[in-house]
N, C-alpha and C positions, 0 to 999 in steps of 0.2 A: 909523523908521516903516516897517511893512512896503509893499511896490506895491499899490496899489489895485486895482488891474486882477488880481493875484492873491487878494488877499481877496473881490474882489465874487462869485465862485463859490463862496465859501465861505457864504455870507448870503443866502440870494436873498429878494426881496422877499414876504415871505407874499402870498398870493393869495386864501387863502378861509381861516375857523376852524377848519380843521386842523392848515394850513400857520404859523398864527398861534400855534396852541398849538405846537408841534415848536421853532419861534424863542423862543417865550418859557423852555420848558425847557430849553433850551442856553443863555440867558442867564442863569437863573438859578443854572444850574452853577458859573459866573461871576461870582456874585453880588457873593463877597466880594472880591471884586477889582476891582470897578466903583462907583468914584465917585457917589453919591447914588443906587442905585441904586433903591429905590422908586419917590425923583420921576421917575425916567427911564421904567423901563416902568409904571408907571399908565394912561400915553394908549395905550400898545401894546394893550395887556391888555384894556384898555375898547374899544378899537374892536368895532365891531359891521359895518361898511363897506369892500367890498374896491372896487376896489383903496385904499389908502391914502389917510384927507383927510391935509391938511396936518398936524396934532397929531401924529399917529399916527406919521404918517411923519417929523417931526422926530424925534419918541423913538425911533423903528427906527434913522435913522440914527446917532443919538448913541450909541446902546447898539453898533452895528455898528462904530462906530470908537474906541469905548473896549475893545471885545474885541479887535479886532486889535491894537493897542496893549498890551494884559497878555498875551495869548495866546501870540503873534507877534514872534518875536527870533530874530536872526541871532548866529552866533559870531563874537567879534571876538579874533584872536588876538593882540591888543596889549594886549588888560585880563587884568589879572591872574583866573585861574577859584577858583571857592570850589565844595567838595563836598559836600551834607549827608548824612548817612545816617539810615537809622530802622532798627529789626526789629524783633521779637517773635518769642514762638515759635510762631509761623504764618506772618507775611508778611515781606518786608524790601521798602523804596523807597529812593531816593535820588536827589537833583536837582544839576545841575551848575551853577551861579550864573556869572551874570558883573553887577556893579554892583544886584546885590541883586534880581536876577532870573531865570529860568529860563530855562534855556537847551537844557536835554536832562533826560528823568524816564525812571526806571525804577524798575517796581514788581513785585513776586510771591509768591506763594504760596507755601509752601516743604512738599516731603512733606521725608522722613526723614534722606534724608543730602544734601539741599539744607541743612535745617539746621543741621546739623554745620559748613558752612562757611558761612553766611552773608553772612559779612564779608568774605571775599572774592568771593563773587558781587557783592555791592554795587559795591564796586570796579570791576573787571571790567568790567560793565556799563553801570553808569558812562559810560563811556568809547566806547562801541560806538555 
């Protein structure tokens, strides 16, 4: 679990419905990766009242600490790393795994003779 005290600048407590819609679309970035996540932001989303009632702000916090959680991972050089790759011929990504999680991503574009080596850019980078 990441420090708290590092995450909490990451999240800050919406303030008024701007600040409320800004958090809601970075959670829902998130979406697929977050545990029931409708029932969660429902009460966010419906708030109409700053600062936070009580509802609201259980849902901010649940959602605030199930993304740090999937987000937010340390590398541990005692577990063994898994590397995935993807391309096409336009982009190449590829994420570095440890225990079925992400640990490092890189992703890109590719013009002309990026393509031509892809797969080793993947690699590569990877790694950086």
């Amino acid at each position: 679990m990441p420090d708290p005290d590092r995450v909490k600048c990451l999240y800050p407590e919406p303030r008024n419905g701007k600040e409320q819609q800004r958090i809601a679309g970075l959670f829902v970035y998130y979406a697929q990766w977050i545990s029931r996540y409708s029932d969660k932001v429902k009460r966010l989303i419906h708030n109409t009242s700053f600062p936070l009632k009580d509802e609201a702000m259980l849902s901010f916090q649940a959602l605030k600490k199930e993304l740090a959680e999937v987000s937010l991972s340390v590398i541990n050089e005692d577990i063994p790393f898994a590397v995935e790759t993807d391309a096409s011929d336009i982009a190449v990504s590829s994420t570095f795994n440890q225990n079925g999680r992400s640990v490092s991503f890189y992703s890109r574009s590719l013009n002309k003779i990026a393509w031509l080596c892809h797969n080793l850019i993947l690699i590569l980078n990877t790694f950086d």
